[in-house]
ZAFIDREN-423072 format. One line per field, with one value per atom (N, C-alpha, C, O): x, y, z negated; residue in one letter; atom name. Coordinates in nm, 2 decimals. Layout:
// ZAFIDREN-423072
east <- (X,...)
north <- (Y,...)
up <- (Z,...)
r <- (A,...)
a <- (CA,...)
// end
This chain:
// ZAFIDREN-423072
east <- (10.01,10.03,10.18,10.27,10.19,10.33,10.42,10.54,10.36,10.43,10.48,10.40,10.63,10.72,10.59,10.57,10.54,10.43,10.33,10.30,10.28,10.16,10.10,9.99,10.23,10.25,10.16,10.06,10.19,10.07,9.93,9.86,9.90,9.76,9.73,9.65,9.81,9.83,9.82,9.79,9.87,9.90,9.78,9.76,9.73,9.64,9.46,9.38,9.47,9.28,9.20,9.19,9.12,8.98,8.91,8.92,8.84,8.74,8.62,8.62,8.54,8.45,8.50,8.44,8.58,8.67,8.79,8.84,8.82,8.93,8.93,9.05,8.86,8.80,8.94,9.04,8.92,9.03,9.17,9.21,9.22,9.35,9.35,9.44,9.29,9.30,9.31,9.41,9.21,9.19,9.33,9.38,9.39,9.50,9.61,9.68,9.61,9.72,9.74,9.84,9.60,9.57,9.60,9.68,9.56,9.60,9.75,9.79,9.83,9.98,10.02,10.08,9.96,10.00,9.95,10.03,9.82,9.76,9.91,9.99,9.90,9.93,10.12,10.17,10.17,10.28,10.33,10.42,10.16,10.18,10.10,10.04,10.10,10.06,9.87,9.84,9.79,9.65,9.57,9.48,9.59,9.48,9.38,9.27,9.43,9.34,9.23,9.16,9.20,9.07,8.98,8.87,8.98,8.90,8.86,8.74,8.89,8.83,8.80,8.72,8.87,8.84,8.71,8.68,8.62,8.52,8.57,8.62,8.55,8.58,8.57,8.46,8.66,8.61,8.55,8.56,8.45,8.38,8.45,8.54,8.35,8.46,8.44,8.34,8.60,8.58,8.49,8.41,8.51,8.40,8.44,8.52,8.38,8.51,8.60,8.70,8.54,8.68,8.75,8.83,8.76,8.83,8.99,9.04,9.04,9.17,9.27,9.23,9.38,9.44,9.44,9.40,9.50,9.56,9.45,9.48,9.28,9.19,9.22,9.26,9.21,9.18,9.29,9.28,9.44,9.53,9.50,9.51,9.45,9.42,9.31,9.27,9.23,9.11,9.19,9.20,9.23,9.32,9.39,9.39,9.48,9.56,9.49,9.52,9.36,9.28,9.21,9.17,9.21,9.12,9.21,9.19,9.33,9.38,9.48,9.54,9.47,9.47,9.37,9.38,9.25,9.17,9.11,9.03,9.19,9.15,9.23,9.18,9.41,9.51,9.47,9.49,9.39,9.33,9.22,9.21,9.15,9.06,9.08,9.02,9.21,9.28,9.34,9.38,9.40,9.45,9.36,9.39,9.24,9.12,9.06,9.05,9.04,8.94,9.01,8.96,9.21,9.28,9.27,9.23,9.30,9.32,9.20,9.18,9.10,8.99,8.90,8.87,8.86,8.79,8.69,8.62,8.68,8.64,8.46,8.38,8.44,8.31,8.26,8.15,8.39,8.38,8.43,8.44,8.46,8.51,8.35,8.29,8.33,8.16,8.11,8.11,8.05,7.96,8.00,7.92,8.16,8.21,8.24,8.31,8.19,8.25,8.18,8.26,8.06,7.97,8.01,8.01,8.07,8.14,8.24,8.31,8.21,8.30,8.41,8.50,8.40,8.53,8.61,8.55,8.69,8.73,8.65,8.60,8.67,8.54,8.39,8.34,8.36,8.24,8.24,8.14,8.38,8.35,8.43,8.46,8.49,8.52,8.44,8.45,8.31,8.18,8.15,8.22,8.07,8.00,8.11,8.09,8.21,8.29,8.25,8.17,8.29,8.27,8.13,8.10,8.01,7.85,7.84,7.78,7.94,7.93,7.99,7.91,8.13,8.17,8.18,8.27,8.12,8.13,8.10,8.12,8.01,8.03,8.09,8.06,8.19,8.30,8.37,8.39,8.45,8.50,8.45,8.52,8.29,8.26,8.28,8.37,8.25,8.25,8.41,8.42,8.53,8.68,8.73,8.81,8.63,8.66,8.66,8.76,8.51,8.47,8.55,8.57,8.56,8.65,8.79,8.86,8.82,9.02,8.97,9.04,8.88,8.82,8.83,8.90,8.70,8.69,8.82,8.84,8.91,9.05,9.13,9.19,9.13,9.20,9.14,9.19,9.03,8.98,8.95,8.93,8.96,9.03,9.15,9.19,9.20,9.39,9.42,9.35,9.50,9.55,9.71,9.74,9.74,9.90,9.94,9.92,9.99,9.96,10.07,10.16,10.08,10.20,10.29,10.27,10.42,10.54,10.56,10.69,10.53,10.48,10.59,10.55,10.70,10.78,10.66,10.56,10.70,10.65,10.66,10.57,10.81,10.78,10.71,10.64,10.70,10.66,10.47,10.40,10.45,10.31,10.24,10.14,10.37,10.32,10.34,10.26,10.40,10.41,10.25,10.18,10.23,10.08,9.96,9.89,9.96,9.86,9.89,9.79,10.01,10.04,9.96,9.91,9.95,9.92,9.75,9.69,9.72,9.57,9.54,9.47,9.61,9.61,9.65,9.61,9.68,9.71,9.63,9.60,9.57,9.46,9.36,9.32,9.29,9.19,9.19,9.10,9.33,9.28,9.29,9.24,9.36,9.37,9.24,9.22,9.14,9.01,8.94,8.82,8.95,8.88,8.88,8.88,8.89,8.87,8.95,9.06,8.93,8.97,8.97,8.89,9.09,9.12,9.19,9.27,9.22,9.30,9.37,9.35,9.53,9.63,9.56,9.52,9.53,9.50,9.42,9.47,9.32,9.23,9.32,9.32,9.40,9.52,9.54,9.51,9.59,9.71,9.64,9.71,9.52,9.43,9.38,9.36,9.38,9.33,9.47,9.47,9.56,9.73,9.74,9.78,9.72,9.73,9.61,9.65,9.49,9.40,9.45,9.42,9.53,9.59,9.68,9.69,9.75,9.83,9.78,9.66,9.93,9.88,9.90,10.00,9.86,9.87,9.96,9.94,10.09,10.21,10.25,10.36,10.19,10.16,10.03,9.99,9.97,9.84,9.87,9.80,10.01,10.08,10.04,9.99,10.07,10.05,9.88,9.84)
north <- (11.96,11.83,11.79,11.87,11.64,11.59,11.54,11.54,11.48,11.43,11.51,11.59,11.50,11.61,11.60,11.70,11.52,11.49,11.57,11.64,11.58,11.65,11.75,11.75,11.84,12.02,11.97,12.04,11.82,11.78,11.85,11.94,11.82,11.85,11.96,11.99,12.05,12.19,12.30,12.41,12.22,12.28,12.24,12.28,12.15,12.10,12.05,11.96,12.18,12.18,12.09,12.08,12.00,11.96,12.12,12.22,12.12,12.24,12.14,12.02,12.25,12.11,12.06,12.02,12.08,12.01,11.91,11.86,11.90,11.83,11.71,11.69,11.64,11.52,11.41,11.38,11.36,11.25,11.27,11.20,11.37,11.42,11.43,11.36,11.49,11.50,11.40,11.38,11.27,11.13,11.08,11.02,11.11,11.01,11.08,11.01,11.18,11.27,11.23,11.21,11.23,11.22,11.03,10.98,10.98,10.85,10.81,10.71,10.89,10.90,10.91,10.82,11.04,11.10,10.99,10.92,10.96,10.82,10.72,10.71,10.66,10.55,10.58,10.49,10.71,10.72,10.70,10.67,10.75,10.79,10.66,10.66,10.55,10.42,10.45,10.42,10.51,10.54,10.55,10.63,10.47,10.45,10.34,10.35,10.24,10.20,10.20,10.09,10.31,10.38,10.43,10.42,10.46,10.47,10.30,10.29,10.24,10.10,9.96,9.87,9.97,9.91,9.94,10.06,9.89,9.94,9.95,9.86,10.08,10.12,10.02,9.97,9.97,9.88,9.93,10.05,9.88,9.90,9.93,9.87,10.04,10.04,9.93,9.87,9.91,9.73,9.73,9.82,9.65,9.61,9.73,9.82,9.71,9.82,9.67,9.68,9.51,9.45,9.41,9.34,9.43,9.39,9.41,9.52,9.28,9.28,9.43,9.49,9.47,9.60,9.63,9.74,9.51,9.53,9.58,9.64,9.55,9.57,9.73,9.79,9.80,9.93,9.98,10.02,9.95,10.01,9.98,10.05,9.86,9.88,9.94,9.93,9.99,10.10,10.26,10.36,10.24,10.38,10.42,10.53,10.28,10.35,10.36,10.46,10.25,10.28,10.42,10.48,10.45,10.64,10.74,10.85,10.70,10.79,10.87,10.98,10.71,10.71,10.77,10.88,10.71,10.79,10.96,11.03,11.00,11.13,11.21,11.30,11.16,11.18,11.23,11.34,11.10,11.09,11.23,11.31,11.23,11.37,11.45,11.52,11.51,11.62,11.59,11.70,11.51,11.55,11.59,11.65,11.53,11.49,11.70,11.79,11.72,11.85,12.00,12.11,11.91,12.04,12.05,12.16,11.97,11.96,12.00,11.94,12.07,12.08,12.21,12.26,12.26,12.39,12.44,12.35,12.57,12.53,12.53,12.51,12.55,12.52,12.39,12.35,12.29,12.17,12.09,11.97,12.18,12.15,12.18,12.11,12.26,12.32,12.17,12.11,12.11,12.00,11.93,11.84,11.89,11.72,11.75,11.67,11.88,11.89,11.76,11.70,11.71,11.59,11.50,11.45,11.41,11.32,11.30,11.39,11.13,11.08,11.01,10.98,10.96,10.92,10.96,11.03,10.93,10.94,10.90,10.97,10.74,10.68,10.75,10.76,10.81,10.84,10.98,11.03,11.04,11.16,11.12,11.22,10.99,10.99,10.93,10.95,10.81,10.77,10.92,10.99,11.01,11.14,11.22,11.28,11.20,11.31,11.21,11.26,11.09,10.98,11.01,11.02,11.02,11.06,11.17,11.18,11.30,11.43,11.39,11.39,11.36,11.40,11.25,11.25,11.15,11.06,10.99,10.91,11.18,11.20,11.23,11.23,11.28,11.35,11.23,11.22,11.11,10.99,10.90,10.82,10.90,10.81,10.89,10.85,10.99,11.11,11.09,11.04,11.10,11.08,10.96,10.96,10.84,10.76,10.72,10.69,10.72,10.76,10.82,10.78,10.94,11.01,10.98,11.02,10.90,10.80,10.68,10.65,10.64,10.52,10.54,10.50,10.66,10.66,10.71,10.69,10.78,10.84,10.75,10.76,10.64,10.51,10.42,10.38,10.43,10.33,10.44,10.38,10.56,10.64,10.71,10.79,10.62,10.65,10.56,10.46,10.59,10.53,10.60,10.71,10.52,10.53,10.59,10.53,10.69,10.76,10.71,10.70,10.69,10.65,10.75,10.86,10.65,10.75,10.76,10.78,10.76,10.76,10.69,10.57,10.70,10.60,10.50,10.54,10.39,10.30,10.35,10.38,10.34,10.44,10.51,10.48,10.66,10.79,10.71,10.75,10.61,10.56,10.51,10.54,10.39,10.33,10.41,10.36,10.52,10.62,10.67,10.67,10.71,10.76,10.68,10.71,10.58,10.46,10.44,10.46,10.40,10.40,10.50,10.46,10.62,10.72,10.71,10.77,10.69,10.64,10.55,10.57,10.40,10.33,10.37,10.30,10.42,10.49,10.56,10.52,10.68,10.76,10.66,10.64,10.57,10.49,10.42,10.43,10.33,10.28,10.36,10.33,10.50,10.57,10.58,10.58,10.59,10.66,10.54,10.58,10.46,10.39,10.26,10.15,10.24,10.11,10.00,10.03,9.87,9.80,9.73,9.76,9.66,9.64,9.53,9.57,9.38,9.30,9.33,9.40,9.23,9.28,9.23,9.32,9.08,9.03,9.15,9.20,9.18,9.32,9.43,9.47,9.49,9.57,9.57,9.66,9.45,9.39,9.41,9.47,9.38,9.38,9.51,9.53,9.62,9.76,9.81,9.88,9.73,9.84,9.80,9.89,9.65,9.61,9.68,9.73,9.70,9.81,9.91,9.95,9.97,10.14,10.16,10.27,10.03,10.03,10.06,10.07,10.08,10.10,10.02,9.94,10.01,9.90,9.80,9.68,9.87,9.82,9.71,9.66,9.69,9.61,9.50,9.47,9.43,9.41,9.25,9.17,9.23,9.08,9.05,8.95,9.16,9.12,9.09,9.06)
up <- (-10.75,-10.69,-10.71,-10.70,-10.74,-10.82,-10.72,-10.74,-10.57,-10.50,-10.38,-10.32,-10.32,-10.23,-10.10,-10.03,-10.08,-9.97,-10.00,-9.90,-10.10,-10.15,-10.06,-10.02,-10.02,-9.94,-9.82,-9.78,-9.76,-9.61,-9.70,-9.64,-9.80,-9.87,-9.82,-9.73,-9.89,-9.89,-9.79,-9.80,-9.71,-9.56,-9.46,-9.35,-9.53,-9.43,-9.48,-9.45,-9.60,-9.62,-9.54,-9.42,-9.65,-9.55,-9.54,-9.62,-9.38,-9.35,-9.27,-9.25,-9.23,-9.16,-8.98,-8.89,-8.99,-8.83,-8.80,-8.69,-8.93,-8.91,-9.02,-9.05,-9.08,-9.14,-9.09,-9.16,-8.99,-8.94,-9.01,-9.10,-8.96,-9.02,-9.13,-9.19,-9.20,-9.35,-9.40,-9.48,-9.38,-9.46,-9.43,-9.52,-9.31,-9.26,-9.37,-9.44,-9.37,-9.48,-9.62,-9.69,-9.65,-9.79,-9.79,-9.87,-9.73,-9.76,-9.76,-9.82,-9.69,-9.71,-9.87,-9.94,-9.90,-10.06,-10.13,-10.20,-10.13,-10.20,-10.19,-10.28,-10.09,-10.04,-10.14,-10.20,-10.15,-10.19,-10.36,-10.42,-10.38,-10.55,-10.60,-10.71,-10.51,-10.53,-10.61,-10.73,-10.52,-10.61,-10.52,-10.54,-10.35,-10.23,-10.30,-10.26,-10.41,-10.49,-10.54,-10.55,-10.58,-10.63,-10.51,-10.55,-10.42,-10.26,-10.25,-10.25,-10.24,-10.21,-10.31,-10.27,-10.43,-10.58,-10.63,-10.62,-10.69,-10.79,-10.94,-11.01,-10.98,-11.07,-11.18,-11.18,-11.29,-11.40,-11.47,-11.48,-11.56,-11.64,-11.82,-11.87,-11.88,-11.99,-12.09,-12.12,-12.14,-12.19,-12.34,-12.35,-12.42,-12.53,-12.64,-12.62,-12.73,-12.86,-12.92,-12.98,-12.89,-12.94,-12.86,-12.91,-12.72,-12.60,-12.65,-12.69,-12.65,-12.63,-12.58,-12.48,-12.63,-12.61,-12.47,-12.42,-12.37,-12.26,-12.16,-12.06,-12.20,-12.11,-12.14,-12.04,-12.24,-12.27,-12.17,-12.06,-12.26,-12.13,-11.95,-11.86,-11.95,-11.80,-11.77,-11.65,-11.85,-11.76,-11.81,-11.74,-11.92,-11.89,-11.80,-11.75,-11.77,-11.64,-11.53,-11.47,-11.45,-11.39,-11.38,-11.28,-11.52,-11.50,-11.49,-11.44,-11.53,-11.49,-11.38,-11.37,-11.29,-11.08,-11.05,-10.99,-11.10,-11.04,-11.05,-10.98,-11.16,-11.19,-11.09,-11.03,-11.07,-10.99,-10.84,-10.78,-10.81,-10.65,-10.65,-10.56,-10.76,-10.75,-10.74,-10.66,-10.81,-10.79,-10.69,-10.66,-10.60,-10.50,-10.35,-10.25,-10.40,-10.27,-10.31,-10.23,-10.47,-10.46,-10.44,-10.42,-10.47,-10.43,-10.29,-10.24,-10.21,-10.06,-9.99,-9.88,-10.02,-9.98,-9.98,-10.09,-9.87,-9.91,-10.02,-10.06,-10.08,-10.18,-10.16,-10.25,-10.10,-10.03,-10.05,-10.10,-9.99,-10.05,-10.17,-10.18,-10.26,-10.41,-10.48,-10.55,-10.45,-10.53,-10.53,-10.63,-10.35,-10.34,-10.39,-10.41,-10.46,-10.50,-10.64,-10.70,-10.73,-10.86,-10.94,-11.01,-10.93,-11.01,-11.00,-11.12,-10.88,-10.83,-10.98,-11.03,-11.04,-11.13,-11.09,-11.16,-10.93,-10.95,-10.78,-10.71,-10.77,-10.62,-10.50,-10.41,-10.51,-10.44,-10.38,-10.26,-10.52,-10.45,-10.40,-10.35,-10.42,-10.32,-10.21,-10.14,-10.14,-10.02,-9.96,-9.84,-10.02,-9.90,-9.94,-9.87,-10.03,-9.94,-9.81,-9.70,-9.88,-9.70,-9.59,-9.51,-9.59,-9.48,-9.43,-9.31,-9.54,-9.48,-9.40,-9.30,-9.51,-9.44,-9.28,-9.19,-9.27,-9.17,-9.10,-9.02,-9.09,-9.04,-8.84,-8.75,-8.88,-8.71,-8.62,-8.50,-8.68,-8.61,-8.60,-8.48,-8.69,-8.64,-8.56,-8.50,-8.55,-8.41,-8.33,-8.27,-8.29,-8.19,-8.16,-8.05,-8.23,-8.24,-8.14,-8.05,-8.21,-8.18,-8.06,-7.99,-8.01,-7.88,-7.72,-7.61,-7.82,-7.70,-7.68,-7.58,-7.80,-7.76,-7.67,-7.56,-7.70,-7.64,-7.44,-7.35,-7.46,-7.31,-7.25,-7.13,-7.35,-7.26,-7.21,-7.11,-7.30,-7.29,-7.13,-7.03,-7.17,-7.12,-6.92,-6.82,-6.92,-6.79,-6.75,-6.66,-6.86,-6.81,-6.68,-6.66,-6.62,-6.53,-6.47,-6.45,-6.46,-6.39,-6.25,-6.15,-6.25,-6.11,-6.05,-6.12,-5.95,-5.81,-5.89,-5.93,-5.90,-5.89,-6.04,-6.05,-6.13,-6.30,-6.36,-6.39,-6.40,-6.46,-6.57,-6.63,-6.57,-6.63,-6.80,-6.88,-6.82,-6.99,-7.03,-7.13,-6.94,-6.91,-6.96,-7.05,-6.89,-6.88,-7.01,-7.07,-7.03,-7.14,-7.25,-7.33,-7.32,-7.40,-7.42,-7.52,-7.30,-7.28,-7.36,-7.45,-7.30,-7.32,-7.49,-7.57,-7.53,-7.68,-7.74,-7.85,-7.71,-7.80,-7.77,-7.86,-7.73,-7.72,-7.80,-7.90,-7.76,-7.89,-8.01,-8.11,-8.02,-8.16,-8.22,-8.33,-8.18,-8.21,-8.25,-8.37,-8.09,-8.13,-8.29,-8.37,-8.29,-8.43,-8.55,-8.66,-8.51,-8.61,-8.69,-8.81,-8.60,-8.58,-8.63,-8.63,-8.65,-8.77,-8.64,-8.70,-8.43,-8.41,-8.43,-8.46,-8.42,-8.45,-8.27,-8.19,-8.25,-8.10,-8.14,-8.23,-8.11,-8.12,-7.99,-7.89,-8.06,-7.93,-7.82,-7.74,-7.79,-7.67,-7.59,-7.48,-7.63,-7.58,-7.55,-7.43,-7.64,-7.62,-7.47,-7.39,-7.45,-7.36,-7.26,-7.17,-7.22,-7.16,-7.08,-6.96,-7.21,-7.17,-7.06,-6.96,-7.12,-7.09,-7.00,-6.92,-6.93,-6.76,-6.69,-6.58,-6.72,-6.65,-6.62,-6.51,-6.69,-6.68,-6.57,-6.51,-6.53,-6.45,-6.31,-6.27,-6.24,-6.08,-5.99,-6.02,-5.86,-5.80,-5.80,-5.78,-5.82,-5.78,-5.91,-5.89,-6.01,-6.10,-6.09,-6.20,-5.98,-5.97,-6.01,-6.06,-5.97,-6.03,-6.17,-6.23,-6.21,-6.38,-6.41,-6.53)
r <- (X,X,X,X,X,X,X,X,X,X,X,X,X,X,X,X,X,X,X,X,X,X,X,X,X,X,X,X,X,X,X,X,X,X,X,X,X,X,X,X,X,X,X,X,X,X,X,X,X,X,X,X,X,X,X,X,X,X,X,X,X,X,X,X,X,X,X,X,X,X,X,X,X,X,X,X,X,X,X,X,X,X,X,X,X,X,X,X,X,X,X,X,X,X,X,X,X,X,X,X,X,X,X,X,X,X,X,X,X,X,X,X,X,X,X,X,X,X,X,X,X,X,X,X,X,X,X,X,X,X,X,X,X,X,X,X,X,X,X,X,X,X,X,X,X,X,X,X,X,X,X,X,X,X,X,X,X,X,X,X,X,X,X,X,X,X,X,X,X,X,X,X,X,X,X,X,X,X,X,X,X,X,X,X,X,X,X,X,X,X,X,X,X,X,X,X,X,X,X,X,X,X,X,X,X,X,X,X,X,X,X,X,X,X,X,X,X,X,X,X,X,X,X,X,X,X,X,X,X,X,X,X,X,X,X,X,X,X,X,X,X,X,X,X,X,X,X,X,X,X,X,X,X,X,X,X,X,X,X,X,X,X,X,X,X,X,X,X,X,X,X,X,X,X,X,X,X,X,X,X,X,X,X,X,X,X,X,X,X,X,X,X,X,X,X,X,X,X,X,X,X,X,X,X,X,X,X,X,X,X,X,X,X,X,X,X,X,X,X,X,X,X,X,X,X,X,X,X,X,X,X,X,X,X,X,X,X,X,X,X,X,X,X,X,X,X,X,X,X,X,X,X,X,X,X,X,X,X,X,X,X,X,X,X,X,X,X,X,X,X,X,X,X,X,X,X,X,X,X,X,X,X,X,X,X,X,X,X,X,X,X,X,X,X,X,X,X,X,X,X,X,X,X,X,X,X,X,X,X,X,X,X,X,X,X,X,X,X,X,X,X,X,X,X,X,X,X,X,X,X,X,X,X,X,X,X,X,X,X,X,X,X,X,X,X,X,X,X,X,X,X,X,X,X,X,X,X,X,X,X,X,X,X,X,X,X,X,X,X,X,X,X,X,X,X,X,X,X,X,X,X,X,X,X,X,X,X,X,X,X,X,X,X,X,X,X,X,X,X,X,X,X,X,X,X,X,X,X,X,X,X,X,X,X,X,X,X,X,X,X,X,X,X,X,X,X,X,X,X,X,X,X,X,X,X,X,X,X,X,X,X,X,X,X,X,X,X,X,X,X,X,X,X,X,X,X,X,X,X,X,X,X,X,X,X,X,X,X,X,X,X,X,X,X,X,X,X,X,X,X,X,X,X,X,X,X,X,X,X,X,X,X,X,X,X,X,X,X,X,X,X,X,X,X,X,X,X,X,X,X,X,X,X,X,X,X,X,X,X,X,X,X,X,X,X,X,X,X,X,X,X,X,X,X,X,X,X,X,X,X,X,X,X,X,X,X,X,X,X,X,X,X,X,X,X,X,X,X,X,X,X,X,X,X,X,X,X,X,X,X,X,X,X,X,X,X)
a <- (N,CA,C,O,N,CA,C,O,N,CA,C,O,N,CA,C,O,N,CA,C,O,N,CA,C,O,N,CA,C,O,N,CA,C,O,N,CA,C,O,N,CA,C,O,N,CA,C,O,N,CA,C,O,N,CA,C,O,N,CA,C,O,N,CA,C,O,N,CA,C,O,N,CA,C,O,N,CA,C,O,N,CA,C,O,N,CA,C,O,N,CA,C,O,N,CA,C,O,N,CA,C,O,N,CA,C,O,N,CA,C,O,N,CA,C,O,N,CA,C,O,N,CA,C,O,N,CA,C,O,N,CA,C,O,N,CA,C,O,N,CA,C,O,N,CA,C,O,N,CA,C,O,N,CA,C,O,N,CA,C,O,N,CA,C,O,N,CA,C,O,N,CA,C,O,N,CA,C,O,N,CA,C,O,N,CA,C,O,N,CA,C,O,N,CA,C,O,N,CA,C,O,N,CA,C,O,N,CA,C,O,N,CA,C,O,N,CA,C,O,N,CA,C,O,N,CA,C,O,N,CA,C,O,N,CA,C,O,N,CA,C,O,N,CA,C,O,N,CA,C,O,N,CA,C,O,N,CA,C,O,N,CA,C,O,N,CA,C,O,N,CA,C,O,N,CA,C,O,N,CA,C,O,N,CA,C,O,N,CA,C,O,N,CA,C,O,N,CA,C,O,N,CA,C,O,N,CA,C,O,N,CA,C,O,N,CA,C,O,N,CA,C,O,N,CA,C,O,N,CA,C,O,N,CA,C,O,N,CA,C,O,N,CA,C,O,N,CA,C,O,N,CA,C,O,N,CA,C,O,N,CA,C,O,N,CA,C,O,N,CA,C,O,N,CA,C,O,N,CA,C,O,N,CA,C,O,N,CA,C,O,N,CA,C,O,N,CA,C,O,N,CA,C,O,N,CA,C,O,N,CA,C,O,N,CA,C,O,N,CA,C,O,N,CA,C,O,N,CA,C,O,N,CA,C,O,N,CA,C,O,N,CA,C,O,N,CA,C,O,N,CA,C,O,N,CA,C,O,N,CA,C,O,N,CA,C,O,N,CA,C,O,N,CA,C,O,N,CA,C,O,N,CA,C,O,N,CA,C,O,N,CA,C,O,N,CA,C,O,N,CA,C,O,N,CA,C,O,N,CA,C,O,N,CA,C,O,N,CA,C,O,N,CA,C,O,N,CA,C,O,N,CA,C,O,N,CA,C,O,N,CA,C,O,N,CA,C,O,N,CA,C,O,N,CA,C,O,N,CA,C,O,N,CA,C,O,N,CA,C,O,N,CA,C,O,N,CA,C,O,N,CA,C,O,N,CA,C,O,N,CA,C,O,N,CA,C,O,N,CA,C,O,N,CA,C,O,N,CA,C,O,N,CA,C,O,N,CA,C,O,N,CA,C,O,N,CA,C,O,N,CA,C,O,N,CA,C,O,N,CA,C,O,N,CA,C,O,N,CA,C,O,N,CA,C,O,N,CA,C,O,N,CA,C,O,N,CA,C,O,N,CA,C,O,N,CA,C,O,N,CA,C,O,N,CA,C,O,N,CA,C,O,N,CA,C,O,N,CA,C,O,N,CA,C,O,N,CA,C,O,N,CA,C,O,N,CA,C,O,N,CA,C,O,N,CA,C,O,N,CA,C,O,N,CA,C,O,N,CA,C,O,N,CA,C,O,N,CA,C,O,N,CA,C,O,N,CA,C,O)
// end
């Protein structure tokens, strides 16, 4: 692995428990070596045999992100789970099969930031910081976890959390 980030890979194997984290890691290294691309692009097609030069160079360079992202997705990964994704031609389709494999574990994820959030509350005496720190990291997790929350709703959850002494707001 080429990038100083990579070692998050390394250090931190897909196994079957930890799916969230991994994706969030690996989309770092993606996201760094500029090749989160290939996870949500459809692959181009290969161009004509008279296709103008620049198509060829752009599915080359296209294949060869995507080959990049493979090796980073089949090193970072147990090899239990390198066996099941060796067929897989491109990146893409081995991150919808993890998302199939493990896609229960992110609602399940999701869920339980949700209800934490949504039975947080602010105890008497609680610095307000101390509070909202809390509540943040809920939000956080939540959307980490794939929800989607507009602020207004946000804003909304984070005056719930509060305690009486806030009832103005």
């Amino acid at each position: 692995m080429s990038s100083p980030l990579s070692v998050i890979l390394t250090q931190n194997k897909l196994t079957d428990e930890n799916f969230n984290d991994w994706k969030r890691n690996l989309l770092i290294v993606l996201n760094l070596e500029k090749h989160s691309f290939v996870l949500t692009q459809p692959r181009p097609p290969t161009p004509v045999i008279d296709a103008p030069n620049r198509d060829f160079v752009a599915f080359e360079r296209c294949d060869n992100y995507n080959l990049s992202a493979m090796c980073y997705i089949r090193a970072s990964m147990s090899n239990v789970l390198q066996k099941q994704h060796e067929e897989h031609q491109t990146a893409r389709q081995i991150m919808d099969n993890l998302e199939e494999i493990f896609g229960e574990q992110t609602i399940q994820a999701k869920t339980d930031d949700i209800k934490g959030l949504m039975n947080c509350r602010q105890k008497v005496g609680t610095p307000i910081k101390e509070h909202m720190m809390k509540v943040m990291a809920y939000l956080s997790e939540v959307q980490t976890n794939g929800a989607e929350i507009d602020s207004a709703t946000q804003l909304v959850m984070v005056f719930q959390t509060l305690s009486k002494d806030f009832d103005l707001f």
